[in-house]
C-alpha positions as CSV (number, residue, x, y, z in Angstrom):
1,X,-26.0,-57.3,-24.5
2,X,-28.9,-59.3,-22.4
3,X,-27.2,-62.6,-21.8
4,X,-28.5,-65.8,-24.3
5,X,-27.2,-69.1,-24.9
6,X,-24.0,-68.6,-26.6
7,X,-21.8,-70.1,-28.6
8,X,-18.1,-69.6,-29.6
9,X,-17.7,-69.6,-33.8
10,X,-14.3,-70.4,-34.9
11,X,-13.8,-69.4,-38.7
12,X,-11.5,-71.2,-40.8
13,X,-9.0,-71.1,-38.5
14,X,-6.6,-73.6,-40.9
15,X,-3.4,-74.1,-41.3
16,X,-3.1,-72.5,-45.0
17,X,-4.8,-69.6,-44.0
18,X,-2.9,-69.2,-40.4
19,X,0.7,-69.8,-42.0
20,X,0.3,-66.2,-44.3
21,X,-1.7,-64.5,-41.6
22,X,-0.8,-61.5,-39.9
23,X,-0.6,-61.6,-35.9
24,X,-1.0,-65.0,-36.1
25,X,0.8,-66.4,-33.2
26,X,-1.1,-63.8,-31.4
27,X,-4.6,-64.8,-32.8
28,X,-3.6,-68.5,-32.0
29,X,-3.4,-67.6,-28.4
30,X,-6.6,-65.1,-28.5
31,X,-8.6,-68.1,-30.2
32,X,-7.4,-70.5,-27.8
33,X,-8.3,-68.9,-24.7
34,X,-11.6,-68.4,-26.0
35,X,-11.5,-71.7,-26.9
36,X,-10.9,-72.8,-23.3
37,X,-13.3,-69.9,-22.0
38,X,-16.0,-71.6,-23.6
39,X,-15.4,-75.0,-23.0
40,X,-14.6,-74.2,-19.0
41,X,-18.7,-72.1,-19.4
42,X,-19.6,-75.3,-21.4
43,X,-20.8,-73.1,-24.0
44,X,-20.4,-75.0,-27.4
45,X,-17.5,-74.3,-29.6
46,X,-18.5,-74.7,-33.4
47,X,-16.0,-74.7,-35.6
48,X,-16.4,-73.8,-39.6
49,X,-14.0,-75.6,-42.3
50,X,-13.9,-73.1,-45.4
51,X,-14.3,-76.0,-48.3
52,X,-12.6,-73.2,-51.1
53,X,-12.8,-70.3,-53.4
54,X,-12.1,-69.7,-56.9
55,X,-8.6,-69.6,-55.7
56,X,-8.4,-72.5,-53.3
57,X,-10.9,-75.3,-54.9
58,X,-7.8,-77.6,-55.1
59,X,-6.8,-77.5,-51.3
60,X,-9.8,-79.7,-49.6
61,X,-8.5,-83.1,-47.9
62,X,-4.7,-81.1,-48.2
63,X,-2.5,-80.3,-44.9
64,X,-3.5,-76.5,-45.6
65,X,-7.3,-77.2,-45.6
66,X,-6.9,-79.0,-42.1
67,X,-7.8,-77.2,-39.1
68,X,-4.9,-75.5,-37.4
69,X,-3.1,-77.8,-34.8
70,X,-3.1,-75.5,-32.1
71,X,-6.8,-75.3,-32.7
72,X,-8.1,-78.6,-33.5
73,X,-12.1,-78.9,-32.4
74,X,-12.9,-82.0,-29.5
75,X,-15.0,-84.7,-30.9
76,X,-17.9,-83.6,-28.9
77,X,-17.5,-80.8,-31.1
78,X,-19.4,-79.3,-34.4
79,X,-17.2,-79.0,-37.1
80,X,-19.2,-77.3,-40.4
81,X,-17.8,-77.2,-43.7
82,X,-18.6,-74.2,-45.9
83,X,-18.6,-73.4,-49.7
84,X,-18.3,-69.5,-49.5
85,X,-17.7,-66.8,-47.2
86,X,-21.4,-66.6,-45.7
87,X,-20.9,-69.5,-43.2
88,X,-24.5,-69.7,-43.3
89,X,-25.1,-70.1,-47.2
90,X,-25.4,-73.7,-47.8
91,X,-24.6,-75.3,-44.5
92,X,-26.7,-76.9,-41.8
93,X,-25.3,-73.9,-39.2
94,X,-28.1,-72.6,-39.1
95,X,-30.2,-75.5,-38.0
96,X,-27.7,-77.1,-35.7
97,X,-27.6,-73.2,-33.7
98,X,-31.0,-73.4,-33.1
99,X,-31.3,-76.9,-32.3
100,X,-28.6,-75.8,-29.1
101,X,-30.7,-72.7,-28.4
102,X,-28.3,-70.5,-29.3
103,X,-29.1,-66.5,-29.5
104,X,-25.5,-65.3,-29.0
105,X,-22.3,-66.1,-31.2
106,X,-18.8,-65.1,-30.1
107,X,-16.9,-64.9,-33.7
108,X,-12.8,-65.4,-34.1
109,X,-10.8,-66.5,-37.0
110,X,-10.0,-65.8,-40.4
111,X,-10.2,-63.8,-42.9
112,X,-11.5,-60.8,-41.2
113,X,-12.5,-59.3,-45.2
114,X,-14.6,-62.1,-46.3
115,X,-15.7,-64.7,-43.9
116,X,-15.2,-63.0,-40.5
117,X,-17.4,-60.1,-42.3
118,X,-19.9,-62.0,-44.2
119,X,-20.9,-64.4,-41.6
120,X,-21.3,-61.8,-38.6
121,X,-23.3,-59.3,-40.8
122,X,-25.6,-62.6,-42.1
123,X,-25.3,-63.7,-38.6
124,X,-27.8,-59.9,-37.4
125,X,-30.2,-60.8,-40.3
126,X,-30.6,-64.1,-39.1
127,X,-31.4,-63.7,-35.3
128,X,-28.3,-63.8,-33.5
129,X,-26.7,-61.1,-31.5
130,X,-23.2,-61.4,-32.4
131,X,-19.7,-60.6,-30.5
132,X,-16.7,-60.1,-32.3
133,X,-13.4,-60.9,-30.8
134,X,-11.2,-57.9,-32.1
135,X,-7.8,-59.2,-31.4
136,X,-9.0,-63.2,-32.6
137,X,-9.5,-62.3,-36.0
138,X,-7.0,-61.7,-38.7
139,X,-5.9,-61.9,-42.5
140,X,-2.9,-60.8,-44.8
141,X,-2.0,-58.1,-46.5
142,X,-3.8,-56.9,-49.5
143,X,-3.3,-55.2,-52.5
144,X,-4.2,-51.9,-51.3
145,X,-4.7,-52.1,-47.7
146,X,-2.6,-53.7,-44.8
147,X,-3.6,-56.6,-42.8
148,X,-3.4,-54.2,-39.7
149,X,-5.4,-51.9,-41.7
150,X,-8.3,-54.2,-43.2
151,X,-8.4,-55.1,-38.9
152,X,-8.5,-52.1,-37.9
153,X,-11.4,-51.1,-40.3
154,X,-13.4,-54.3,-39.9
155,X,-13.5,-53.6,-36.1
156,X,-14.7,-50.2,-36.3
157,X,-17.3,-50.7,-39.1
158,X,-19.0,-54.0,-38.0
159,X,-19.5,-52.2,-34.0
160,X,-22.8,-51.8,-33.7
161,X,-23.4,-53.0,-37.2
162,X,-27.0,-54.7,-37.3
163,X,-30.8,-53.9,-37.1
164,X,-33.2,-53.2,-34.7
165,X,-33.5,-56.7,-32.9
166,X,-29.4,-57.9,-33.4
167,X,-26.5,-56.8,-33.5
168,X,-22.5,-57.0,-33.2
169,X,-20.6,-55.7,-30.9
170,X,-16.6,-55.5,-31.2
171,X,-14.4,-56.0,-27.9
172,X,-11.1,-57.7,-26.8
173,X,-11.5,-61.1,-26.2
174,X,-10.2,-60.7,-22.6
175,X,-13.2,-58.7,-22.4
176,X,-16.0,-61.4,-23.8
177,X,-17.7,-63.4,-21.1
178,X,-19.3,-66.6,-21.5
């Protein structure tokens, strides 16, 4: 991947989603040094706030809608709030990526099935080149696949998922440069 002006996108990392998640000390620590990756390459650090589903529309302005503690945003930094799994649909992400010049997004956070997924296969179709951070995203167990599982599949189907122009690309997050 040609280098662009990229940005670190950390999804729904949040403390109701990160207490049931699995690997989640370990995706803590592979968020955070991301985190600190891109704040030491002064690469911007957006962070999306999942605003809830069907399931969740009670939990905004509660302890589990707040972002984790271990990976609360700066105030320098953009937090986005988000009515479904696109982090796209309905937000200004969009408008404030392009307003930073951004052609590059490093993804991490939850849940690899829905809004991990969603956002970096809308993320192709919309002009960015997208990197996903296998061992910084997570979930929980589902009914009919494991956590580990539903990982393990998202990381091998979304590689080289995209089009002709963009495209993501799945690697360790030791591995991902700023």
């Amino acid at each position: 991947m040609i280098a662009a002006t990229t940005a670190l996108l950390v999804i729904d990392a949040q403390t109701g989603l990160l207490e049931r998640a699995h690997r989640r000390d370990e995706t803590i620590a592979a968020i955070n040094d991301l985190i600190s990756r891109a704040r030491a390459a002064n690469a911007p650090v957006v962070y999306v706030q999942h605003d809830g589903g069907d399931e969740d529309r009670a939990w905004v302005g509660t302890d589990a809608w707040q972002i984790h503690p271990a990976i609360l945003p700066r105030r320098d930094e953009l937090l986005i709030r988000k009515p479904a799994s696109d982090s796209f649909y309905g937000t200004r992400l969009r408008s404030e990526l392009e307003r930073l010049g951004i052609g590059r997004l490093v993804v991490a956070g939850l849940r690899t099935e829905m809004c991990i997924d969603t956002t970096c296969r809308v993320a192709t179709s919309s002009g960015f080149d997208v990197e996903l951070a296998a061992d910084a995203h997570t979930t929980r167990d589902g009914d009919h696949l494991s956590a580990a599982q539903i990982g393990a599949h998202h990381n091998e189907t979304l590689d080289d998922f995209g089009n002709d122009e963009h495209v993501v690309v799945v690697r360790p997050a030791a591995e991902i440069a700023f």
